[in-house]
N, C-alpha and C positions, 0 to 999 in steps of 0.2 A: 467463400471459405479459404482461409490461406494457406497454401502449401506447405507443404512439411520441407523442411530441409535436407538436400540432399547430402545422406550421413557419410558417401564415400567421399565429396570434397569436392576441387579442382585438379586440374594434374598440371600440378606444378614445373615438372619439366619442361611440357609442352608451350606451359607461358615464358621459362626461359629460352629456349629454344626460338621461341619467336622474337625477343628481342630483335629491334630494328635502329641500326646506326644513322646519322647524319650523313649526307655525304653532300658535295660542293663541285660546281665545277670552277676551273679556276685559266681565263686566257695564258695564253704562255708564248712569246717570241722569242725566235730565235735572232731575230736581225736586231741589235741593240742600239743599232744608230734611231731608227724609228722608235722604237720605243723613248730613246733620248729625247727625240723629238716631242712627239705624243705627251710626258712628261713635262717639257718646255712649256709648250702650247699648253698644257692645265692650268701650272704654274702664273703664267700670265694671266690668264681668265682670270685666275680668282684675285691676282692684283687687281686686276682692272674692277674687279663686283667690289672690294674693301672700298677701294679711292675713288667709288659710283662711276666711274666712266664707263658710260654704257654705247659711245660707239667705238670706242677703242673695241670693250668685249667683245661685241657682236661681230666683231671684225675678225678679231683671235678666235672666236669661234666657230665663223664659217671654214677658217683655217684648218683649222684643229676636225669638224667633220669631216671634210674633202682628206687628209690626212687617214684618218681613221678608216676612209671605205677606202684608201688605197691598200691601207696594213690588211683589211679585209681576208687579202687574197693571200695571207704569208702567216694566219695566226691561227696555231696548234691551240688546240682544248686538251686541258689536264682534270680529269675527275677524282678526287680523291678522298676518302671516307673513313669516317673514325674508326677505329680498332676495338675488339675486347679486352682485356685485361691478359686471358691469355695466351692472345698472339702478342701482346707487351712480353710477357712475362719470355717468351719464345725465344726473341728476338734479342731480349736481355743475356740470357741464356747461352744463346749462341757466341753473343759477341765476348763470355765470358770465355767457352769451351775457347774459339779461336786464341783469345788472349786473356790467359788467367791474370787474375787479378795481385797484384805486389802491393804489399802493404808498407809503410814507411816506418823503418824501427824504430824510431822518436818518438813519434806522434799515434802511431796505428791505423791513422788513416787512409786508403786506397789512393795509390801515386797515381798522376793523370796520364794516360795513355794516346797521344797525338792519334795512333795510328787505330786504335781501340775504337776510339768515336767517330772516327772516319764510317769505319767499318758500321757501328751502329747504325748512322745515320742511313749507307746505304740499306743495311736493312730496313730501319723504321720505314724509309720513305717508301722501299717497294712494297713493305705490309699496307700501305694508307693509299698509293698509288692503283685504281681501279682501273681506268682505259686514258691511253694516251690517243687524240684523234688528231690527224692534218688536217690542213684549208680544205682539202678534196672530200672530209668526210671519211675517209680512210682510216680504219680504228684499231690500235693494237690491245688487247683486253691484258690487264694486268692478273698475277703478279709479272711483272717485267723480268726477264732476266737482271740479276745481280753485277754483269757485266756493265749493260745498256743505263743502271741506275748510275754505277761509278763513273762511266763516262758522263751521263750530264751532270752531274753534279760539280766533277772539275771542269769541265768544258763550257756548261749551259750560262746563257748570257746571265750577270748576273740578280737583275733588276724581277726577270722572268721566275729566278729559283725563289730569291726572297716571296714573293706573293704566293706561293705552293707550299712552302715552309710556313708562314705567316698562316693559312689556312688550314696547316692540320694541326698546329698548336689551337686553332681557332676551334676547331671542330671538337678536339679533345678535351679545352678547356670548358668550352660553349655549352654542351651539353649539361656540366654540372652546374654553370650557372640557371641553365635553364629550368634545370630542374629544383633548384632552390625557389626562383621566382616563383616555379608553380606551384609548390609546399606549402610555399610562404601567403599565396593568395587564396589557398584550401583554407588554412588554417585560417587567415582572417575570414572567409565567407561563413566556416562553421562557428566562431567565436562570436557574430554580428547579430544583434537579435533578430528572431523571424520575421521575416515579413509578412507574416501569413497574419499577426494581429498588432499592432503596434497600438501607442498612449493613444493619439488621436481616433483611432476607430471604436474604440472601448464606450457605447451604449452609455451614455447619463442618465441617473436615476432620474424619475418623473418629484416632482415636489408634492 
């Protein structure tokens, strides 16, 4: 006998509420000679795989790990994880309250603010930034002080910031892709005829 449907529903809140974000972890050095290096050492690898020279590679490569388990011991973890809408909207907000918005008498457009998007970025990054961790395993849990974000941001080497920037645009972005991909393969699975009876299993009449 099949169930009756349950006439109160789901609880909707509850399923937003549970919403659950991406989040990434993402290496981060501070010493940027090594990193330079590390960098090098790829660089040539993949020369050497285009122009098949595979013992040149293998050479640059034992290079490049001996390399890598030295950085071992100097290489900070940045975990960092998509945002909702409205801790955007928040941080938008702020960076408005700080520095209202001037509009250009001409055109009407919002003037661009150097100092404005500084200031965003430090916030975006410390809404997206979860735990900063050293080589020791030692973990500072985010939100970071607002301070500690402005200093690395001007100071932190800069090969290390780009890869942590590059990852929460990724995160941000990502997810709607992802979610398209998955729309998009519902909707072809449900528009695909059943598999349950297809032309060739269909019984021929006896003569």
């Amino acid at each position: 006998m099949t169930e009756a449907a349950d006439p109160i529903g789901f609880d909707l809140v509850a399923a937003i509420n549970g919403t659950t974000y991406p989040e990434e972890e993402v290496l981060f050095l501070f010493d940027e000679r090594a990193a330079n290096t590390l960098a090098a050492l790829s660089a040539e690898m993949n020369k050497n795989l285009v122009l098949e020279r595979k013992e040149a590679y293998e050479d640059v490569e034992r290079l490049y790990e001996q390399t890598l388990e030295a950085v071992k011991s100097i290489l900070f973890k940045v975990t960092v994880r998509s945002v909702p809408r409205e801790v955007t909207k928040a941080v938008i907000a702020e960076a408005d309250a700080k520095y209202p918005k001037k509009f250009n008498a001409l055109t009407g457009a919002e003037e661009f603010n150097e100092e404005k998007e500084e200031f965003f970025n430090v916030l975006n990054w410390r809404a997206h930034i979860v735990k900063f961790e050293d080589p020791t395993g030692k973990v500072l849990e985010g939100p970071l002080p607002k301070e500690h974000i402005e200093l690395l941001l001007n100071k932190g080497p800069k090969a290390s910031l780009k890869a942590v920037g590059a990852k929460i645009v990724e995160l941000d972005s990502g997810a709607a892709a992802g979610y398209e991909a998955a729309v998009r393969n519902v909707e072809d699975f449900l528009a695909s005829p059943s598999q349950e009876a297809t032309p060739g299993d269909t019984p021929q009449q006896s003569e």
